[in-house]
C-alpha positions as CSV (number, residue, x, y, z in Angstrom):
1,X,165.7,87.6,99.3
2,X,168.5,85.9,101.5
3,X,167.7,85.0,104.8
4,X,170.5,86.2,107.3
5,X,169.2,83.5,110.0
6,X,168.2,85.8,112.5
7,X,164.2,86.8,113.8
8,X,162.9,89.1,116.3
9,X,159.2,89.6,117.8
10,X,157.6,92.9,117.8
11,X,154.1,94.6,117.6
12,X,152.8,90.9,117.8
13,X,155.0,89.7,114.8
14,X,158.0,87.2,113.6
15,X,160.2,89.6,111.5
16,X,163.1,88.0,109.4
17,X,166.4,89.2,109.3
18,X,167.1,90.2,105.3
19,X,169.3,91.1,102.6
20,X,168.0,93.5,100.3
21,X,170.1,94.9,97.6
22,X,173.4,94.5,99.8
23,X,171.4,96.1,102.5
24,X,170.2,94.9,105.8
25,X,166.2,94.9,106.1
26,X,163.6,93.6,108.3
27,X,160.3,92.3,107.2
28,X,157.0,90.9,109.0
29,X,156.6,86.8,108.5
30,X,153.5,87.2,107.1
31,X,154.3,89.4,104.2
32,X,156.9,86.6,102.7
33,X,156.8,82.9,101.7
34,X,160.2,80.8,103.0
35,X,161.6,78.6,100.9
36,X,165.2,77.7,99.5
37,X,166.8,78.9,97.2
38,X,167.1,77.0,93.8
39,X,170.8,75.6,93.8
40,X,171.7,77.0,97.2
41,X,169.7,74.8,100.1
42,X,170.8,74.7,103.5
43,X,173.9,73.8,102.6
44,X,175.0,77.1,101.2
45,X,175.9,78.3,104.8
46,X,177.2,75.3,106.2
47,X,181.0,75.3,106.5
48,X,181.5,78.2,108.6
49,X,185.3,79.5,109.4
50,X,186.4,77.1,112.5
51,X,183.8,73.9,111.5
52,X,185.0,70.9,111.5
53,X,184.3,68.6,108.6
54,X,180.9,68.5,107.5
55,X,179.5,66.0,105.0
56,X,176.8,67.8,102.9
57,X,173.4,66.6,102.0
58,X,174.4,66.1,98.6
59,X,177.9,64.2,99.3
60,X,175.9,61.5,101.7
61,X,172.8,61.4,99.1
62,X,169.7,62.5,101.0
63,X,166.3,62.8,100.2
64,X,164.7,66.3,99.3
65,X,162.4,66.9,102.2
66,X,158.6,66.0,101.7
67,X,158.0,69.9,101.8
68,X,159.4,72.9,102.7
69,X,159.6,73.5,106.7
70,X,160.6,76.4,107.0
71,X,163.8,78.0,109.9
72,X,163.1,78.1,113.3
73,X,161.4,80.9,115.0
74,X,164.2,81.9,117.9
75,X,167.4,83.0,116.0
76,X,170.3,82.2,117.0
77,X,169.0,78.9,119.1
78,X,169.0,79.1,122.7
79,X,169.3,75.6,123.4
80,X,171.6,72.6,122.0
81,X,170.5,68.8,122.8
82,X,172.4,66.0,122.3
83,X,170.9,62.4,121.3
84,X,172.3,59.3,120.8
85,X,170.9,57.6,117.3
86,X,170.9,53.8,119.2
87,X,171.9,50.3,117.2
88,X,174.9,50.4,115.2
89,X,177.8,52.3,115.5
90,X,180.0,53.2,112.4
91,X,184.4,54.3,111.6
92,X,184.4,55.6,108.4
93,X,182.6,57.4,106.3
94,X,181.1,55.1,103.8
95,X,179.3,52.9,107.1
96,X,178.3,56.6,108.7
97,X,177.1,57.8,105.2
98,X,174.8,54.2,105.4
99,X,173.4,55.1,108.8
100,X,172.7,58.7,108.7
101,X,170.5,57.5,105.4
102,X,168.5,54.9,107.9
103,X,167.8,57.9,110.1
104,X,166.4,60.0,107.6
105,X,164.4,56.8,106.0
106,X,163.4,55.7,109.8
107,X,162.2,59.4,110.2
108,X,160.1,60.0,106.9
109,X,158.7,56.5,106.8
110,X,158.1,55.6,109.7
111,X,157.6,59.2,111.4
112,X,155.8,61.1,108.8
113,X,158.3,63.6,109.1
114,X,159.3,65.7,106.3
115,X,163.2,65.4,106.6
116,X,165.6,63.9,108.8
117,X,164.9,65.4,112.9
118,X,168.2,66.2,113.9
119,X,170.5,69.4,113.0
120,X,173.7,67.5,112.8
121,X,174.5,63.8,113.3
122,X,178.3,63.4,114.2
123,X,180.1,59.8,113.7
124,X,182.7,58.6,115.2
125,X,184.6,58.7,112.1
126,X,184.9,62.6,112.9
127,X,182.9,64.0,110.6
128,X,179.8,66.1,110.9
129,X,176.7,65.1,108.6
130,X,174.0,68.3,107.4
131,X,170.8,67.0,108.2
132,X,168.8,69.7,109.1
133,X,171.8,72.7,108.9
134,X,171.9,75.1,111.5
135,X,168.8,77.3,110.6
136,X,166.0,75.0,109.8
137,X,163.0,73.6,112.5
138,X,164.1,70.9,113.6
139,X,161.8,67.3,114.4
140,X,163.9,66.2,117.9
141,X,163.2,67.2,121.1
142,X,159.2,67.9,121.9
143,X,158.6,71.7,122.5
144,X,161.8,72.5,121.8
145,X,162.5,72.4,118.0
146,X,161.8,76.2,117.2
147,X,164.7,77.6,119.9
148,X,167.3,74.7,119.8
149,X,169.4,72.4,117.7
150,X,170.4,69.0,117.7
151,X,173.3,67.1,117.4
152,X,172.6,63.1,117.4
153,X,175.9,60.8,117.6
154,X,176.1,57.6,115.6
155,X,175.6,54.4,118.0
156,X,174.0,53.7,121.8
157,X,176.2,55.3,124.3
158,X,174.2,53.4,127.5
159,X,177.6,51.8,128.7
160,X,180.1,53.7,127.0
161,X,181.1,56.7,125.5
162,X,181.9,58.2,121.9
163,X,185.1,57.7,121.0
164,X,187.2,61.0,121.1
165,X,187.2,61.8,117.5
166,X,183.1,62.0,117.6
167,X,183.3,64.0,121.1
168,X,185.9,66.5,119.6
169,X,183.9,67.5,116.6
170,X,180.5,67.8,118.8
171,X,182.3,70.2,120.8
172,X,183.8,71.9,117.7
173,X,180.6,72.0,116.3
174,X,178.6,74.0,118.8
175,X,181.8,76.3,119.6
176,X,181.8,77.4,115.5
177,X,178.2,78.0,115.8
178,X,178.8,80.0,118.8
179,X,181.2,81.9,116.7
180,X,179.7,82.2,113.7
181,X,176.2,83.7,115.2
182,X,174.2,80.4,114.8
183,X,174.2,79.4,118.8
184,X,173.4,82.0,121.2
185,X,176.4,82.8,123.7
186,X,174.0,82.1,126.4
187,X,172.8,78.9,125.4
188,X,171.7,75.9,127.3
189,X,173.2,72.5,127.2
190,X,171.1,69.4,127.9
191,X,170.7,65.9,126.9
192,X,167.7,64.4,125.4
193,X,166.3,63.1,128.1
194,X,166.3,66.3,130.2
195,X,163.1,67.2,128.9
196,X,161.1,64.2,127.3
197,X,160.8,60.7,129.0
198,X,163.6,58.8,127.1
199,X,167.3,56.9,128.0
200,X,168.5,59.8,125.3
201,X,171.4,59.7,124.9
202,X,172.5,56.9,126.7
203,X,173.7,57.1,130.4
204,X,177.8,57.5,129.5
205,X,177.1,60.1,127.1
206,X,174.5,62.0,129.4
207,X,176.9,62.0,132.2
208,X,179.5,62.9,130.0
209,X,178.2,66.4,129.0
210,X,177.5,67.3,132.8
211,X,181.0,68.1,132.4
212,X,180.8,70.2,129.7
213,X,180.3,74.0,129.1
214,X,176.7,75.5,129.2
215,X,175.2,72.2,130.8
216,X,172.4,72.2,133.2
217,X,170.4,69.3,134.2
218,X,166.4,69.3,134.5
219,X,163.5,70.3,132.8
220,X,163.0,74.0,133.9
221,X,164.0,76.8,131.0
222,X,166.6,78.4,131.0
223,X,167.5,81.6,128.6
């Protein structure tokens, strides 16, 4: 049965937002078994209306995930981080393509972790890479990864910032998720390093997005 991406808690349950035979339906986590669809993935829906460009698994080669993980538990996400990925930075897409690759190796071979962490990691060649899509538990920010995305740029933004091109399609990012149902309207903004003891994502970048729309600073919950 498609999953529609939402979920809801009642009577002491995770029900699952459904389609059933064109219809809408609710049913209880515990009476189904997630996985993806054969052929589909999480890449069947990516590309929302208002996007920008974003470079599916299969165009930038990824690895299948060690198992299945399953999407997060709060739908749509309350929360979008941004990271920094440190070390090199990258222009086009064949040096991004290279990168987001040493991400997921760094994560699954170093980490243990089934997949690539992140949601979305934006270059500053302007295009948006699927790494986790916008549905699926993510492996980025501690206590956090079942009610928020995130979206890591390419390079170490300590002393500088992204160029505009990767800034633009972050921004365009969250505000077609916000569109498109995948980002609650009432989110929370924060940077790495709000909540975990980390530079994440780099002091430029961090002071950046205290400028930006939804942004508040601190550790405290919001939502």
């Amino acid at each position: 049965l498609p999953y529609m991406g939402n979920s809801a808690q009642a009577e002491g349950l995770t029900w699952y937002h459904l389609q059933y035979n064109g219809q809408d339906a609710w049913a209880a986590s515990n009476w189904l078994t997630v996985s993806a669809c054969a052929g589909s993935g999480s890449s069947a829906n990516l590309q929302l209306p208002g996007c920008p460009k974003i470079i599916t698994r299969a165009e930038w080669g990824a690895r299948p995930p060690a198992h299945n993980i399953g999407p997060m538990t709060v739908q749509p996400p309350i929360y979008v981080f941004i990271h920094h990925g440190t070390g090199s930075e990258c222009y086009d897409q064949a040096s991004c393509t290279r990168l987001v690759k040493v991400y997921q190796n760094y994560h699954m071979d170093s980490h243990g972790w089934p997949d690539i962490g992140y949601n979305f990691v934006v270059g500053e060649d302007g295009n948006a890479y699927e790494a986790r899509g916008w549905t699926e538990t993510g492996a980025h920010t501690y206590g956090y990864n079942h009610n928020g995305i995130a979206i890591c740029i390419i390079g170490d933004f300590t002393s500088k910032v992204p160029n505009a091109a990767a800034l633009a399609t972050v921004q365009q990012l969250i505000q077609c998720g916000l569109s498109n149902g995948r980002i609650s309207p009432s989110y929370t903004l924060k940077g790495h390093r709000d909540v975990g003891q980390t530079d994440c994502p780099g002091t430029q970048l961090w002071n950046l997005i205290h400028s930006w729309s939804h942004y508040k600073e601190g550790t405290a919950l919001y939502g």
